[in-house]
VEXTOR-728714 format. One record per atom (N, C-alpha, C, O): x negated, y negated, z negated; residue number from 1; atom name. Coordinates in pm, 1 decimal, padded with zeros to 6 digits. Layout:
+----------+----------+----------+-----+----+
|        x |        y |        z |   i | at |
+----------+----------+----------+-----+----+
|        X |        Y |        Z | NUM | CA |
...
+----------+----------+----------+-----+----+
END
This chain:
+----------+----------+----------+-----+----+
|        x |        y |        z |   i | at |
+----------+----------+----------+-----+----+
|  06215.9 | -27862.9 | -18757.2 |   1 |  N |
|  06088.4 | -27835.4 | -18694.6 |   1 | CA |
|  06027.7 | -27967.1 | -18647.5 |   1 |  C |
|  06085.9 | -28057.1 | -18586.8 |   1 |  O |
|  05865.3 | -27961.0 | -18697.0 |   2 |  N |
|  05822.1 | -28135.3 | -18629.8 |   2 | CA |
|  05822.6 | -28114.7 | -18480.5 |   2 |  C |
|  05821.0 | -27999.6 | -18437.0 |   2 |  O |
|  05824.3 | -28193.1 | -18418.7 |   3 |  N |
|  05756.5 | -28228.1 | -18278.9 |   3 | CA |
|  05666.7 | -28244.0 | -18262.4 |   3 |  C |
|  05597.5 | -28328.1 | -18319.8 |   3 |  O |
|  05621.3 | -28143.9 | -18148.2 |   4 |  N |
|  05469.5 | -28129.1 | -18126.4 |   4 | CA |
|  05392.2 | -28270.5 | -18078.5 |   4 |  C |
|  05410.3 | -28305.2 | -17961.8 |   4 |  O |
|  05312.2 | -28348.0 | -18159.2 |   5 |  N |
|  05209.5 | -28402.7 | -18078.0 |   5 | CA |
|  05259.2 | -28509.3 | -18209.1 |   5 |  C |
|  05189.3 | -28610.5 | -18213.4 |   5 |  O |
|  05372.2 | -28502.2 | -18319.6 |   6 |  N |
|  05394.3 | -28584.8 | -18449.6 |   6 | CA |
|  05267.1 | -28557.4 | -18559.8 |   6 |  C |
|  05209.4 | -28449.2 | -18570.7 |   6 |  O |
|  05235.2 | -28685.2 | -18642.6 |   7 |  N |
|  05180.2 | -28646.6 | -18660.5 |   7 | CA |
|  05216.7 | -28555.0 | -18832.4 |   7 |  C |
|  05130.4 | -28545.3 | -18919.6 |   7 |  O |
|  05322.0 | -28513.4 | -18842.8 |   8 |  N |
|  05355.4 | -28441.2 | -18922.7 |   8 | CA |
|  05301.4 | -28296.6 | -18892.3 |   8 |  C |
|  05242.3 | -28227.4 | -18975.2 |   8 |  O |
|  05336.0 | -28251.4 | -18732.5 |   9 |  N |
|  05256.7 | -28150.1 | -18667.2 |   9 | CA |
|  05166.8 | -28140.7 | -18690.1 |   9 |  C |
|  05132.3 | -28030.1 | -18731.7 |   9 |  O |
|  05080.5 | -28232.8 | -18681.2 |  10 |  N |
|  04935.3 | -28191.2 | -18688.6 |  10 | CA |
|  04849.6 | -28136.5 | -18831.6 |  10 |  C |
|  04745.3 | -28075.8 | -18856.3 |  10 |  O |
|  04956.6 | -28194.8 | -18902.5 |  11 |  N |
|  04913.9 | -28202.1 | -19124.6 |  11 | CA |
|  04997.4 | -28064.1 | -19129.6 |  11 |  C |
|  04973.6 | -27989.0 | -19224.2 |  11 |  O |
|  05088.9 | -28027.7 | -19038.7 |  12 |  N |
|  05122.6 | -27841.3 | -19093.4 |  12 | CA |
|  04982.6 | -27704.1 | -18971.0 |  12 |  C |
|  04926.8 | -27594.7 | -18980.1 |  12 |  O |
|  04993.1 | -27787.7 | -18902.9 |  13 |  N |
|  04860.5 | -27697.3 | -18838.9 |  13 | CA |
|  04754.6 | -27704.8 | -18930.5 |  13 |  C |
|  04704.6 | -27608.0 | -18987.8 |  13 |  O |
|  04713.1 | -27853.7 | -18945.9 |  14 |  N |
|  04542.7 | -27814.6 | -19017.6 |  14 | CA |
|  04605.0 | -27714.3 | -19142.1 |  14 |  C |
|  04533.8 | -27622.8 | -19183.3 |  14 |  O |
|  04708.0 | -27730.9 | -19185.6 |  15 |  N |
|  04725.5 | -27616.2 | -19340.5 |  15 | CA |
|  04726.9 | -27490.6 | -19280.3 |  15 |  C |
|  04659.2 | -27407.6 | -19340.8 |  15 |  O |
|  04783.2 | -27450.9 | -19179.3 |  16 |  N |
|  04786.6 | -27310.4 | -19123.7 |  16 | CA |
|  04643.0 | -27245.7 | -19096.6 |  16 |  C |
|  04609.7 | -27127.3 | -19102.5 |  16 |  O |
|  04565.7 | -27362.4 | -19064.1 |  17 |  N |
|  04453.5 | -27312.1 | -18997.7 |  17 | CA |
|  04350.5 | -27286.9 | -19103.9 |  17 |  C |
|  04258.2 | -27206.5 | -19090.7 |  17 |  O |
|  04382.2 | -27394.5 | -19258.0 |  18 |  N |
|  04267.2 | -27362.0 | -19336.5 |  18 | CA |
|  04348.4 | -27290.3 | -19420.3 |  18 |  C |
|  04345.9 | -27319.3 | -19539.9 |  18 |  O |
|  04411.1 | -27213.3 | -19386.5 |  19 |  N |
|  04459.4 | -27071.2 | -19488.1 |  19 | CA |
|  04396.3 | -26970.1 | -19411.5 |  19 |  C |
|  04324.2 | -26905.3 | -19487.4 |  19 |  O |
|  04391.7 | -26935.4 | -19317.7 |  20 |  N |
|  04337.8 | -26845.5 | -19239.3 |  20 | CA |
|  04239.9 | -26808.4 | -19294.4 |  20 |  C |
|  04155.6 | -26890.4 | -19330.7 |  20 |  O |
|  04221.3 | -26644.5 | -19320.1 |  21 |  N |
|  04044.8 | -26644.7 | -19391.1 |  21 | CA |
|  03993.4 | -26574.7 | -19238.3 |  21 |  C |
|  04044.0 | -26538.0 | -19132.2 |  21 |  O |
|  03837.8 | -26584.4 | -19313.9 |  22 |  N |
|  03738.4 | -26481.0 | -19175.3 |  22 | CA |
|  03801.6 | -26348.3 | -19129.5 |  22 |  C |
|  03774.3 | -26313.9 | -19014.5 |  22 |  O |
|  03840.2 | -26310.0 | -19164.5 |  23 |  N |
|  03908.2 | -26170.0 | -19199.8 |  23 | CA |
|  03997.6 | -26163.1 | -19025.3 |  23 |  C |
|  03994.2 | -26079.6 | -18934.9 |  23 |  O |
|  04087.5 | -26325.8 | -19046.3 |  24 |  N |
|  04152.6 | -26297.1 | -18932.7 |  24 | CA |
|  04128.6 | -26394.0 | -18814.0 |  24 |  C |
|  04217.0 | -26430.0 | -18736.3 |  24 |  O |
|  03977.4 | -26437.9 | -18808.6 |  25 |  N |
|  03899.6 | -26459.3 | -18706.7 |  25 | CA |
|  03819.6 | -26315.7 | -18638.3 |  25 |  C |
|  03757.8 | -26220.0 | -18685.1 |  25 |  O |
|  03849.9 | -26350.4 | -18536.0 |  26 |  N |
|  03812.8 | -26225.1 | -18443.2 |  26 | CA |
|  03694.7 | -26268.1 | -18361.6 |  26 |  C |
|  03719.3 | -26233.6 | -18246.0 |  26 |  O |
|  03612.0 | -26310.0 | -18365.8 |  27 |  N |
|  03480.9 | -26306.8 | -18314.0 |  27 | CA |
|  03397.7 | -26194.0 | -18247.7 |  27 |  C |
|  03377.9 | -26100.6 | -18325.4 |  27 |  O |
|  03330.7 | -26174.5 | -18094.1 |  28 |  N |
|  03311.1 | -26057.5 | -18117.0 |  28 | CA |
|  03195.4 | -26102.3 | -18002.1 |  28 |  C |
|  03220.4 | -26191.5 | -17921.0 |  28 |  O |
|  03059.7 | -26027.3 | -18004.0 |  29 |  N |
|  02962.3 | -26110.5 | -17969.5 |  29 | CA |
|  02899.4 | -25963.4 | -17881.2 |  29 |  C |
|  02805.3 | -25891.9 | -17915.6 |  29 |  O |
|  03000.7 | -25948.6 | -17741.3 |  30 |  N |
|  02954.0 | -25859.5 | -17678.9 |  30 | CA |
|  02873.8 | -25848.1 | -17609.8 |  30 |  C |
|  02862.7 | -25963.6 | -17568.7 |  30 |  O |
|  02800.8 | -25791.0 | -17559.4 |  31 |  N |
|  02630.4 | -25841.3 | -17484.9 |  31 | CA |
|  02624.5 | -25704.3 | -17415.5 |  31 |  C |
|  02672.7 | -25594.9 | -17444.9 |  31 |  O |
|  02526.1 | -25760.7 | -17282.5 |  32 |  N |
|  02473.2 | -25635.0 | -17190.5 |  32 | CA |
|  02328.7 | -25648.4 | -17174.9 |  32 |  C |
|  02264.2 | -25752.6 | -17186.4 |  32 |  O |
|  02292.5 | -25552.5 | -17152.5 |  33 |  N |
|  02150.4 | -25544.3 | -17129.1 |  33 | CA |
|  02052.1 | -25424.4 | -17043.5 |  33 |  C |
|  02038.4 | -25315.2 | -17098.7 |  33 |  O |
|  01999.0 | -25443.4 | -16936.2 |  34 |  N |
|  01998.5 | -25384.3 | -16828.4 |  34 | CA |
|  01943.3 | -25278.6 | -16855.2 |  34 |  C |
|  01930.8 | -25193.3 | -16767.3 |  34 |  O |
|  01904.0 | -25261.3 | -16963.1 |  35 |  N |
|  01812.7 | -25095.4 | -17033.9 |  35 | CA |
|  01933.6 | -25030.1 | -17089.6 |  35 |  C |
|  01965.8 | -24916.9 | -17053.4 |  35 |  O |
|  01984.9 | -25081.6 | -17155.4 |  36 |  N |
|  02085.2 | -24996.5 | -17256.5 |  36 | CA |
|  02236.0 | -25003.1 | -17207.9 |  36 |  C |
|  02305.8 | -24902.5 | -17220.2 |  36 |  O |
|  02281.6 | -25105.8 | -17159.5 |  37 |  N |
|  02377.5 | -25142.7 | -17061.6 |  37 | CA |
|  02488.5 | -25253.1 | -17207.9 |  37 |  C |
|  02437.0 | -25347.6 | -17267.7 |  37 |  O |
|  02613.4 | -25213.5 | -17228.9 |  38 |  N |
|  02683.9 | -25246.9 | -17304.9 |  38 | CA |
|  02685.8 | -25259.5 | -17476.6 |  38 |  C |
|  02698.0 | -25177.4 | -17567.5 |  38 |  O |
|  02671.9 | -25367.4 | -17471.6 |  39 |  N |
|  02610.1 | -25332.2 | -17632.9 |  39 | CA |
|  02764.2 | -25388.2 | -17725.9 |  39 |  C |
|  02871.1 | -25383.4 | -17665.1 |  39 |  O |
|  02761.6 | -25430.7 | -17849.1 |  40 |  N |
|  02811.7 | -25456.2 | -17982.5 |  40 | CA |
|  03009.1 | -25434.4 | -17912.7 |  40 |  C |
|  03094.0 | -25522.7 | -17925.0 |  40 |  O |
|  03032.7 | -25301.9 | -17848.2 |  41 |  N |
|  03147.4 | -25309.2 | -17787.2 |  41 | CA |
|  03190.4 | -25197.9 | -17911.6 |  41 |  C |
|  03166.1 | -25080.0 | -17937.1 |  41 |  O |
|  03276.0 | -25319.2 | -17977.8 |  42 |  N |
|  03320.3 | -25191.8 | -18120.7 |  42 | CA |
|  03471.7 | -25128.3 | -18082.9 |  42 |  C |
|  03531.2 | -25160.4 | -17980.1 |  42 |  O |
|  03501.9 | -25074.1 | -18139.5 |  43 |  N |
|  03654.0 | -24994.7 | -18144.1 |  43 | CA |
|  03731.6 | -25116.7 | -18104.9 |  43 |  C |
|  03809.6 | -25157.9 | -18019.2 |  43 |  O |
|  03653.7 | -25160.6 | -18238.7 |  44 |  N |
|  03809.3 | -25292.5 | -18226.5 |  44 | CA |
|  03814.2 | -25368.7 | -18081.9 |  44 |  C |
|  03914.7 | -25410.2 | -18024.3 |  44 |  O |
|  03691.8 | -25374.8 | -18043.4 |  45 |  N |
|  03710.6 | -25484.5 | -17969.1 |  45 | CA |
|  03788.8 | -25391.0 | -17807.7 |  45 |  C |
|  03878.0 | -25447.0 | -17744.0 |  45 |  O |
|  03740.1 | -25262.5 | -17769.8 |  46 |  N |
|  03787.5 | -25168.1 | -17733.0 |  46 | CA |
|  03958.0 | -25186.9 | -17724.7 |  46 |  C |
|  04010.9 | -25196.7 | -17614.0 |  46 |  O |
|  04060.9 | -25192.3 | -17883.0 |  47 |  N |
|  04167.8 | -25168.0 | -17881.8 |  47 | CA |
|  04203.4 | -25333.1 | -17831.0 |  47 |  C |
|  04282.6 | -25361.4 | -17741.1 |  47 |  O |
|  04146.2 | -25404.3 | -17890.0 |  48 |  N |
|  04219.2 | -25528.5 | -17833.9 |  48 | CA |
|  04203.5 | -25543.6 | -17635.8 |  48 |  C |
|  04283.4 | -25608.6 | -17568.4 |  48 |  O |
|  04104.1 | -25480.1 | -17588.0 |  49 |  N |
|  04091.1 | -25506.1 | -17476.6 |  49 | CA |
|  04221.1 | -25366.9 | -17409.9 |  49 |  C |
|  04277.5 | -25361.6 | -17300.6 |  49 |  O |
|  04228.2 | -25291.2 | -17505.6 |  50 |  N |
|  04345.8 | -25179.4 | -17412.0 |  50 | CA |
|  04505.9 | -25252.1 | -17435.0 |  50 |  C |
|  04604.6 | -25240.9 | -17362.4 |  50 |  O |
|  04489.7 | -25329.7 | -17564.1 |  51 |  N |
|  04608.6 | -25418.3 | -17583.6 |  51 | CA |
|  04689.3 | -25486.2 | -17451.3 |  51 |  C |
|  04793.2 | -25460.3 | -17390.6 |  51 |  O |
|  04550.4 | -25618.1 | -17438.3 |  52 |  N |
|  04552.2 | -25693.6 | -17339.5 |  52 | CA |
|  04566.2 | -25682.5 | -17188.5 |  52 |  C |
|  04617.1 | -25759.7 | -17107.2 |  52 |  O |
|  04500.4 | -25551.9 | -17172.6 |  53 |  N |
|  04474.8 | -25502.7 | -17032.6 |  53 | CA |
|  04549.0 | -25319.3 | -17009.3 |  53 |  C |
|  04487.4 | -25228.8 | -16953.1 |  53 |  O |
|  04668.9 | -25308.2 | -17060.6 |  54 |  N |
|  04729.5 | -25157.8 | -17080.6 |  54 | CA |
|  04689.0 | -25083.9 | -16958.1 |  54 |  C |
|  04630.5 | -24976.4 | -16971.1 |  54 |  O |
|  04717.9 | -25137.2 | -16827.7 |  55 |  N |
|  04705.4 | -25093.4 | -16716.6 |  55 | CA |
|  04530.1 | -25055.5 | -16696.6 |  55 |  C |
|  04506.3 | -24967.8 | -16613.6 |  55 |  O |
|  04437.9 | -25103.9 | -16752.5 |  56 |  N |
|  04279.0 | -25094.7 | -16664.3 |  56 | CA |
|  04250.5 | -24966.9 | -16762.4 |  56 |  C |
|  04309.5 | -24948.7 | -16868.9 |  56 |  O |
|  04182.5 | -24909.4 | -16725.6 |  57 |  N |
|  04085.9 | -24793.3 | -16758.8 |  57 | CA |
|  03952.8 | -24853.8 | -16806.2 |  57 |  C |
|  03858.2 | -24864.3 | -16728.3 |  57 |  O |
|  03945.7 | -24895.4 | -16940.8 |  58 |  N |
|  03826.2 | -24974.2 | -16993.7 |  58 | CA |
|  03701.6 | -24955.8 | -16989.1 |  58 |  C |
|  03612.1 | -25040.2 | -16985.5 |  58 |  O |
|  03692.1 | -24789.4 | -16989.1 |  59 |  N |
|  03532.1 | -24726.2 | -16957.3 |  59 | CA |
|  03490.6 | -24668.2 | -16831.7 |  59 |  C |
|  03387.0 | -24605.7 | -16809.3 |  59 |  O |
|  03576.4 | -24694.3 | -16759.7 |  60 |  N |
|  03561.2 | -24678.4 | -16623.6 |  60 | CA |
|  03515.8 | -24829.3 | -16525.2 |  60 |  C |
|  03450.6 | -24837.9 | -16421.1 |  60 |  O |
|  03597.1 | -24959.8 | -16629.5 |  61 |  N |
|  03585.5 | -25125.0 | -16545.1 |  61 | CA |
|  03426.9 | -25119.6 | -16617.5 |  61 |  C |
|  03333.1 | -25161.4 | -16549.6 |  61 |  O |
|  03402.9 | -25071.1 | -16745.7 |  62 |  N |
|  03272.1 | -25150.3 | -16817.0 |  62 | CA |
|  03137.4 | -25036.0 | -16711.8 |  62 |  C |
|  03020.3 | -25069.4 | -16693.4 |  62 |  O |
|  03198.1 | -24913.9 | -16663.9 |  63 |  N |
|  03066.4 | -24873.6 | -16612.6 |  63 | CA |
|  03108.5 | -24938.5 | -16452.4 |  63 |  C |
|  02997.9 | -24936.6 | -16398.3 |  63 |  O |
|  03173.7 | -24975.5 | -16383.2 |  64 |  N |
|  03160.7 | -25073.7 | -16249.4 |  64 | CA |
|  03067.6 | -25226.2 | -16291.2 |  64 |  C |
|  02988.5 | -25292.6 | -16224.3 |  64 |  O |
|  03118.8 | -25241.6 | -16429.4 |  65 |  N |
|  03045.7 | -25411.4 | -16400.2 |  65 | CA |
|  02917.0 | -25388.3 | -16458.8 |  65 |  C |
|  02826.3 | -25470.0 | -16443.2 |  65 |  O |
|  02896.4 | -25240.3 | -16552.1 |  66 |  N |
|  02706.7 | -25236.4 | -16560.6 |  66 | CA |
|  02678.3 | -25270.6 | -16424.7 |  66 |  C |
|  02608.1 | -25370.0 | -16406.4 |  66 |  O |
|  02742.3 | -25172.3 | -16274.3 |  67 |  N |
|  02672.3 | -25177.5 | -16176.4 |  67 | CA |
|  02667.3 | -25292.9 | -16110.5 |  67 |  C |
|  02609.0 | -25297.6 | -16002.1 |  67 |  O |
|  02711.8 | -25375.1 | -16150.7 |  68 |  N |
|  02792.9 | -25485.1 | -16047.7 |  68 | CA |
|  02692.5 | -25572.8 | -16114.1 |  68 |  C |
|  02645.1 | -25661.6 | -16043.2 |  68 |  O |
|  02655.0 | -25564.7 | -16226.7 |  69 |  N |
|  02510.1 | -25625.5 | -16319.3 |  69 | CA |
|  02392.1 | -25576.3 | -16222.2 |  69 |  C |
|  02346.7 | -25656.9 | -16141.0 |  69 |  O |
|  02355.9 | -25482.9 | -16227.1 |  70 |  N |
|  02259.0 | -25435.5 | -16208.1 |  70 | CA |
|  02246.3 | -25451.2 | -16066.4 |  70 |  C |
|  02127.4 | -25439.2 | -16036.6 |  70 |  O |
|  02300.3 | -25467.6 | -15991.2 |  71 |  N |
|  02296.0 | -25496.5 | -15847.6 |  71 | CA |
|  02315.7 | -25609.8 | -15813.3 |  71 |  C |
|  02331.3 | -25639.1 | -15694.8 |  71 |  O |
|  02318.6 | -25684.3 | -15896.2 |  72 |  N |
|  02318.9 | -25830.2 | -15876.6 |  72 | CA |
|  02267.3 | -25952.5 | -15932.9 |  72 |  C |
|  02328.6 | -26057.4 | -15952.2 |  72 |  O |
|  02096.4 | -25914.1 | -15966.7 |  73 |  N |
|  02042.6 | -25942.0 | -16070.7 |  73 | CA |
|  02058.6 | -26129.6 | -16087.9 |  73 |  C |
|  02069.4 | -26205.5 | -16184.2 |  73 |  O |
|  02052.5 | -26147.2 | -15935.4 |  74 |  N |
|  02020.2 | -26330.1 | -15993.4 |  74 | CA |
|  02182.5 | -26378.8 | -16006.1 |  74 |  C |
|  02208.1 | -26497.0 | -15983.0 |  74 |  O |
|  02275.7 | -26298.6 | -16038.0 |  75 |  N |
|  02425.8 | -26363.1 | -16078.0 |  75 | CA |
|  02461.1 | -26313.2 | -16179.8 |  75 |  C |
|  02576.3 | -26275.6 | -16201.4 |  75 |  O |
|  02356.6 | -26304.4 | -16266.8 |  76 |  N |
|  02395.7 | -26242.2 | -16381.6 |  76 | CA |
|  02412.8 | -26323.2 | -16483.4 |  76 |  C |
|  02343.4 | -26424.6 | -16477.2 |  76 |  O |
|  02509.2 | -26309.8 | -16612.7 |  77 |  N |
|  02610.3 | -26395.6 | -16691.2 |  77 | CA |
|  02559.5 | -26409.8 | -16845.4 |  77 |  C |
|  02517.9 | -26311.8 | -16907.3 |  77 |  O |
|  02565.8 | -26523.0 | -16894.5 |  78 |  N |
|  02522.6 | -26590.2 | -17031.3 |  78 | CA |
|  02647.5 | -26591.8 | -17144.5 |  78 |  C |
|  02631.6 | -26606.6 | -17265.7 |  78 |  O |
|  02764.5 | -26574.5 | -17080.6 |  79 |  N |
|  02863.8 | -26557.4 | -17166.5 |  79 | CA |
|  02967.8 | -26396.1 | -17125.9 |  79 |  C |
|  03068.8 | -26391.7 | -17055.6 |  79 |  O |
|  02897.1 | -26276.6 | -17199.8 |  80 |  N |
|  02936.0 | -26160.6 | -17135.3 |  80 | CA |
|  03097.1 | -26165.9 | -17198.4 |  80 |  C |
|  03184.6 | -26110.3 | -17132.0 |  80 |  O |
|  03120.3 | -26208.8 | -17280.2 |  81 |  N |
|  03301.3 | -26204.1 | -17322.8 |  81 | CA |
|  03344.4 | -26272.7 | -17285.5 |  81 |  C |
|  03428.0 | -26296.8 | -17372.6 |  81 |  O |
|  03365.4 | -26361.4 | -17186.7 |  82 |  N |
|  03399.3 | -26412.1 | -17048.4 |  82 | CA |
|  03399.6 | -26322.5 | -16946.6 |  82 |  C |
|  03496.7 | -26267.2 | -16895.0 |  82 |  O |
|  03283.5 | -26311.9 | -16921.1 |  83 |  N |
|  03282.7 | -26195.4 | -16807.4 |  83 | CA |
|  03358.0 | -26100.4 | -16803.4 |  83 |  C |
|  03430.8 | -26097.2 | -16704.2 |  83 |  O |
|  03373.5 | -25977.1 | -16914.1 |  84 |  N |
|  03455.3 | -25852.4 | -16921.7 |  84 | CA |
|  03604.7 | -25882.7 | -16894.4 |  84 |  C |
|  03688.0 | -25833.1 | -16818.6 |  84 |  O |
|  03607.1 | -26009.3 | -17008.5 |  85 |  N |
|  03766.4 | -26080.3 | -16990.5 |  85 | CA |
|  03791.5 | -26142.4 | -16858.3 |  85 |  C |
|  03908.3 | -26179.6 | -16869.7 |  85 |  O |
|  03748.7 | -26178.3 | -16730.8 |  86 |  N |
|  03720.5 | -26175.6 | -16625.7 |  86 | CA |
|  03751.2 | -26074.1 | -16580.3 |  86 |  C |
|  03867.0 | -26053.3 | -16543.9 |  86 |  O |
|  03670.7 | -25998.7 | -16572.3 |  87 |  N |
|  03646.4 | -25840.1 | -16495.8 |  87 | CA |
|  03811.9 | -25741.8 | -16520.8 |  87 |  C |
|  03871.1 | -25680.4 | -16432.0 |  87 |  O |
|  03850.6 | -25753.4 | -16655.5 |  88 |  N |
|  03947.9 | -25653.2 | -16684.8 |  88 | CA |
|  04087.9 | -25760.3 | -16619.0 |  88 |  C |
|  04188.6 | -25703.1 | -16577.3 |  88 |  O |
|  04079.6 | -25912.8 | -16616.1 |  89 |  N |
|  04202.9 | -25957.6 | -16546.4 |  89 | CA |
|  04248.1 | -25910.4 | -16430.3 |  89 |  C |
|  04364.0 | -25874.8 | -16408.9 |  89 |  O |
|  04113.0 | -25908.7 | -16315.6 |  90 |  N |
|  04111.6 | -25915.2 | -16199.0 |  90 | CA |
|  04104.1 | -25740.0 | -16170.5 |  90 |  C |
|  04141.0 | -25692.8 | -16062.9 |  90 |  O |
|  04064.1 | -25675.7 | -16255.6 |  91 |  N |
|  04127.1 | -25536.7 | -16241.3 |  91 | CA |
|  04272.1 | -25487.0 | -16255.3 |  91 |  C |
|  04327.9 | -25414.6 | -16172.8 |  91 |  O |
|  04334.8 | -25540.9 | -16385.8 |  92 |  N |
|  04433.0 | -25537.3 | -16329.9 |  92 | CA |
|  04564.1 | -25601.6 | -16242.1 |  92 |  C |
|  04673.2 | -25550.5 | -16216.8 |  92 |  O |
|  04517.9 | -25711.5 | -16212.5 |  93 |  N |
|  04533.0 | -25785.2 | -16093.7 |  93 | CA |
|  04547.3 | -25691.5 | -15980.5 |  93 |  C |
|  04655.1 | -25676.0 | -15923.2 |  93 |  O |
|  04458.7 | -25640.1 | -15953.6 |  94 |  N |
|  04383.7 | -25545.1 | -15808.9 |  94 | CA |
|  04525.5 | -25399.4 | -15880.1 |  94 |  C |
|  04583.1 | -25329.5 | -15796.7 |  94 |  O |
|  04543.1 | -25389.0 | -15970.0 |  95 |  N |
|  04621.7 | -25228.0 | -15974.2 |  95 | CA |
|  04762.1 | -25292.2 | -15953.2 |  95 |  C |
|  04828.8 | -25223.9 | -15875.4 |  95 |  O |
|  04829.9 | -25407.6 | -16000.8 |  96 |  N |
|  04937.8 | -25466.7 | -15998.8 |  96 | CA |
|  04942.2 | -25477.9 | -15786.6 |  96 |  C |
|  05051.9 | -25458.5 | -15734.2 |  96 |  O |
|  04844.3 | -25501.9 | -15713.4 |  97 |  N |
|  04850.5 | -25581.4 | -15574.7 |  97 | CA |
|  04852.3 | -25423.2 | -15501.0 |  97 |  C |
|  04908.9 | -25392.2 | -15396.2 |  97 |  O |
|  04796.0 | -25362.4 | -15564.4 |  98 |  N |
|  04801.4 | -25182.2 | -15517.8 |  98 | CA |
|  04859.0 | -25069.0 | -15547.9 |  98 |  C |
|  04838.2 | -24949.7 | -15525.9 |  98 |  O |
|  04964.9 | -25156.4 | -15623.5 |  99 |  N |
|  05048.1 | -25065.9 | -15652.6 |  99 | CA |
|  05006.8 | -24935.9 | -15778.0 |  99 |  C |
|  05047.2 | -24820.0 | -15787.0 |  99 |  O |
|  04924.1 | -25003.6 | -15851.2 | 100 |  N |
|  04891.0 | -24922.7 | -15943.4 | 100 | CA |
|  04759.4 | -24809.5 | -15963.8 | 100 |  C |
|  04741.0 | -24703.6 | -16023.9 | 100 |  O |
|  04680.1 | -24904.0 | -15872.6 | 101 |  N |
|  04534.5 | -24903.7 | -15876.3 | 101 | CA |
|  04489.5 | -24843.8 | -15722.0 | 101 |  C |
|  04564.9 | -24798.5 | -15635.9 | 101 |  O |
|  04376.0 | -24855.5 | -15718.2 | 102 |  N |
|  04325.3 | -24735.8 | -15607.6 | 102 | CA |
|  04307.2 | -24600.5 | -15655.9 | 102 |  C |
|  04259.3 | -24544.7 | -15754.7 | 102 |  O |
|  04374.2 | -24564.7 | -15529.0 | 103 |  N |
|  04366.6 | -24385.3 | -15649.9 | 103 | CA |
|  04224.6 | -24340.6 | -15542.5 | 103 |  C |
|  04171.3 | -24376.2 | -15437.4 | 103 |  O |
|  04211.2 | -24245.6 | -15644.6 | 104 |  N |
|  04088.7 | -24157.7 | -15571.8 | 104 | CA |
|  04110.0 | -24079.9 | -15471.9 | 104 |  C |
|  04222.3 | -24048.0 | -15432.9 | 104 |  O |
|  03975.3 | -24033.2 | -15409.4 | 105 |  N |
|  04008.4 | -23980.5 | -15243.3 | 105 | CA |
|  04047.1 | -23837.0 | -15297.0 | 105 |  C |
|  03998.1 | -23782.8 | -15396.1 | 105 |  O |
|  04125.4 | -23795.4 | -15229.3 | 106 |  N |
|  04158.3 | -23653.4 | -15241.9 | 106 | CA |
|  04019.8 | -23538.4 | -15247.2 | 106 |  C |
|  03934.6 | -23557.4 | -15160.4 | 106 |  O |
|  03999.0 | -23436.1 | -15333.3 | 107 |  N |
|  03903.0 | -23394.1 | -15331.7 | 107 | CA |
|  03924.5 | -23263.3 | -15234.5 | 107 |  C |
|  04025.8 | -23195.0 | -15219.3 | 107 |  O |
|  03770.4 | -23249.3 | -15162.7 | 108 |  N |
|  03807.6 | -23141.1 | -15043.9 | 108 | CA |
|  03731.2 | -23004.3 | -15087.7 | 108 |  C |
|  03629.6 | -22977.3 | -15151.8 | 108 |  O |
|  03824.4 | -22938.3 | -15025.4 | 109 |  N |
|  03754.6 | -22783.5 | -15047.5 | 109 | CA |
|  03733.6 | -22713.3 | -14977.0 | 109 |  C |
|  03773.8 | -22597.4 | -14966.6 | 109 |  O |
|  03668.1 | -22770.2 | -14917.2 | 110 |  N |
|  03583.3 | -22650.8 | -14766.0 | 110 | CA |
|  03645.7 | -22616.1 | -14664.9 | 110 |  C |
|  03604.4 | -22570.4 | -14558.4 | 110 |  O |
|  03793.8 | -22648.9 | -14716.2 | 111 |  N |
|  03918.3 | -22564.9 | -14611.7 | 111 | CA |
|  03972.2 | -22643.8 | -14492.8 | 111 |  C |
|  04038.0 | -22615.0 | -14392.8 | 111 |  O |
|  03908.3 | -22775.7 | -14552.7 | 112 |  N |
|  03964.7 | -22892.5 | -14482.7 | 112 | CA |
|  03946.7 | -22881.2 | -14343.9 | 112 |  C |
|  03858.7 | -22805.7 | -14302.4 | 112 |  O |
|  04039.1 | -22965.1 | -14241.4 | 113 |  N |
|  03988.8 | -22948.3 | -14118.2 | 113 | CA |
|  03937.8 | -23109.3 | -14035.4 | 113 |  C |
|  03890.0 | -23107.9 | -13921.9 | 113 |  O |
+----------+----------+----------+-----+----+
END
């Protein structure tokens, strides 16, 4: 095996890298927009984010950060696949520090006292 930083290393990377076709570049050019909310959020990009993030509830974090958009108009973001990837760390961050999220309030039924 070369050693990283030889420059034998570097002449088996560039070959690795120009074998690679588009196919297995993953590019994904997700965008929000305050009318329509979440846009070009495909399956795929969906499974890779349930991959990455097993613990977050994905359509539950993407409708908090519409709001968290929308209520916060002059901090709003130019690179939204940053952001989500942001948003879904620190979510599950927050379920890991809570023991496995905030759970919801108990729902009441009239009986309550």
């Amino acid at each position: 095996m070369d050693e990283f930083g030889s420059v034998q290393f570097f002449v088996m990377l560039g070959e690795v890298i120009a074998d690679m076709s588009p196919a297995e570049e993953v590019p994904h050019s997700v965008h929000w927009d305050q009318n329509f909310g979440w846009l070009n959020v495909t399956l795929d990009v969906r499974e890779r984010w349930s991959k990455a993030y097993p613990t977050v509830d994905i359509d539950r974090e993407l409708a908090s950060a519409h709001q968290w958009l929308l209520s916060n108009p002059k901090r709003r973001k130019k690179d939204y696949v940053r952001f989500t990837e942001s948003w879904f760390r620190r979510a599950a961050k927050s379920k890991l520090a809570h023991g496995g999220g905030y759970k919801d309030p108990p729902k009441r039924t009239g009986f309550d006292s």
